[in-house]
N, C-alpha and C positions, 0 to 999 in steps of 0.2 A: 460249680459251673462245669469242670471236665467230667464228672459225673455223667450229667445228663446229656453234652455232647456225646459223651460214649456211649449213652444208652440210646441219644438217632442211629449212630451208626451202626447198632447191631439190630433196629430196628429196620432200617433201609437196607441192610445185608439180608435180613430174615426175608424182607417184600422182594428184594431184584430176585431170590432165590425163587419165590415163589409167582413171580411171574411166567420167570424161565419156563417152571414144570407148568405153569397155566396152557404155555405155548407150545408144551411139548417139545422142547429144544432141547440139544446137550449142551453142555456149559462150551462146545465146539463152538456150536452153529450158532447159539446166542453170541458165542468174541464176534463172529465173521460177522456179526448182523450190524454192531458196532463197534467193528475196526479195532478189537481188543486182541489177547490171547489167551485162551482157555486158562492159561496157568493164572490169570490176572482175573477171572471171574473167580477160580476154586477160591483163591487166595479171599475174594472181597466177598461171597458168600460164608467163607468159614470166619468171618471178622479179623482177617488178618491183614487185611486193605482196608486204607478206606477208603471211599469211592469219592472225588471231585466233581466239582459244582458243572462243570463240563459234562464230564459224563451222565452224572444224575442229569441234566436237561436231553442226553442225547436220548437215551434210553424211554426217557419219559415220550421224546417227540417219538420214536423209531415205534414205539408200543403202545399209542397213544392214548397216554395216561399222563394226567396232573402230576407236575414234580412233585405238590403236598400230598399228591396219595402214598407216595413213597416215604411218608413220615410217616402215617397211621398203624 
């Protein structure tokens, strides 16, 4: 089971990463869009965070996108 926990969250690491470049953002502008800090993005793109059921919902509304697109 922590297995594949661990394998959402480098999976939802890999998509917030790549929404970001969708949007054209630095991992700057993406904290300031939702009230993060850049060191807290590098950290949860490089799977060294993991990101909260909070913030996956915020990101999701903020970029509007399905919380479960961010599992895919």
């Amino acid at each position: 089971m922590q297995e594949k926990a661990t394998d959402y969250y480098k999976i939802i690491a890999n998509n917030v990463k790549i929404l970001r470049k969708n949007a054209k953002l630095s991992q700057e502008k993406f904290a300031e869009s939702i009230n993060c800090s850049r060191e807290y993005i590098s950290r949860l793109e490089n799977n060294h965070e993991k990101i909260s059921l909070a913030l996956l919902l915020l990101i999701s509304q903020v970029y509007g996108k399905k919380p479960e697109d961010l599992f895919k």
